[in-house]
C-alpha positions, 0 to 999 in steps of 0.5 A: 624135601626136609633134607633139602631145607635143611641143608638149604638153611645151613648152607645158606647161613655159612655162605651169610657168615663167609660174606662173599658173595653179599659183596659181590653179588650185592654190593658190587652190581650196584656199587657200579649201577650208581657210578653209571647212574652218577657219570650218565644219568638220564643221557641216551645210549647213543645220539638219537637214542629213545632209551637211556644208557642206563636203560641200555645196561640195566640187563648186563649189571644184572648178570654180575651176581649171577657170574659171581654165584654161578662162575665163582661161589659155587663150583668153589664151595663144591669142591671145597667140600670135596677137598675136606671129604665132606662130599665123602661123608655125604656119598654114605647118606641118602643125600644125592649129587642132584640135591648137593648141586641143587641147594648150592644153585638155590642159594645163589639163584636168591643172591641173583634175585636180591641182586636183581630187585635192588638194581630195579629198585634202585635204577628206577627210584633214582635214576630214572630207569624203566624197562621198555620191553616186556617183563616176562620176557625179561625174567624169562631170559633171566631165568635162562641165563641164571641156568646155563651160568650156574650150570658152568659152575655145577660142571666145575665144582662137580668134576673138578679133582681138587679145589685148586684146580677148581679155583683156576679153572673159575678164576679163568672164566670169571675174570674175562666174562666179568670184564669182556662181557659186558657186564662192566665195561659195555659191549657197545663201547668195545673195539669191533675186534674186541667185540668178537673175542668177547661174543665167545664167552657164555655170558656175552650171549646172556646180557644180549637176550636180557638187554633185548628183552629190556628193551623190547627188541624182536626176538630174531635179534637173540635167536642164535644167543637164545639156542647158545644158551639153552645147549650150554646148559643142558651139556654142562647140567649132564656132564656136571651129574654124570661125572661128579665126583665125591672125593 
């Protein structure tokens, strides 16, 4: 457990000194909350709506830090450490994959959490927002979706053979969730065809179980997201501690 702290509290301030993720898992999620809130405001989802737009999107914008530290931040940083045989070092101590992945998952998961109380602080103190469904469901969704995103980014960081390789394979999955998912630009606004595409990536499936749990929808709704998710990341966790590779 100390070894964990302490490699916790290093790399936590390595990853505050690279500035990275502050700007895109803080700045950005609510630079685009407060241009929504400006361009939307209190108007509802659709004619007829009870529930805001904002209301409606509080559950994407959410997942923005969680594809910028699980798809982005950390199968970089692990391969990164690879490529500079630092992994190589750690392979001759008592330090195993498991912790390696674990500290990175838990710097991420508190840019998620940061992330997520500035969006619900903010949405709520100026735009009105308010969370119609149930807020255990909601973080337990959450919880869910942080899992399988960032269980992506151990298998990549954990299997990759170089940093480059590395890069491109998350710049390949991040570019089109942040996009096509919903998490920016809204999955009701996209074409019917556009949709589809969109309904294979991973993080498509995680804003339809936070928006429903946001809003109070029956939980039939996210049945088969809620299954997608929970696979995803028990294969992705067992290949990324199975095969991971120290140098």
């Amino acid at each position: 457990m100390r070894t964990f702290k302490t490699m916790l509290k290093n790399e936590m301030k390595l990853s505050l000194r690279d500035m990275n993720m502050v700007i895109f898992a803080i700045c950005i999620p609510l630079v685009v909350l407060i241009i929504l809130g400006v361009i939307y405001g209190d108007k509802p989802a659709f004619e007829g709506a009870e529930y805001t737009f904002l209301d409606q999107s509080f559950g994407a914008l959410s997942t923005i830090a969680i594809c910028a530290g699980g798809v982005m931040g950390l199968p970089l940083v692990v391969s990164d450490y690879r490529s500079r045989k630092i992994l190589k070092r750690f392979k001759v101590t008592p330090v195993s994959p498991a912790m390696i992945l674990a500290v990175q998952v838990m710097i991420y998961t508190i840019y998620s959490v940061v992330s997520l109380v500035l969006l619900y602080v903010v949405s709520t103190l100026f735009f009105g927002f308010h969370l119609l469904g149930s807020l255990p469901a909601f973080l337990g969704g959450y919880i869910l979706v942080m899992l399988s995103i960032f269980s992506i980014g151990m298998m990549v960081g954990g299997i990759s053979p170089s940093s480059q390789t590395a890069s491109v394979i998350a710049s390949l999955l991040y570019f089109p969730m942040l996009i096509f998912s919903g998490a920016t630009l809204p999955y009701e606004v996209m074409p019917s065809a556009l949709q589809k595409i969109a309904d294979i990536l991973p993080l498509t499936q995680g804003i339809k179980i936070l928006k429903a749990a946001s809003l109070g929808l029956p939980i039939e709704n996210i049945f088969v997201p809620l299954i997608v998710m929970a696979v995803l990341a028990v294969i992705c966790i067992g290949v990324s501690f199975r095969f991971f590779r120290w140098e």
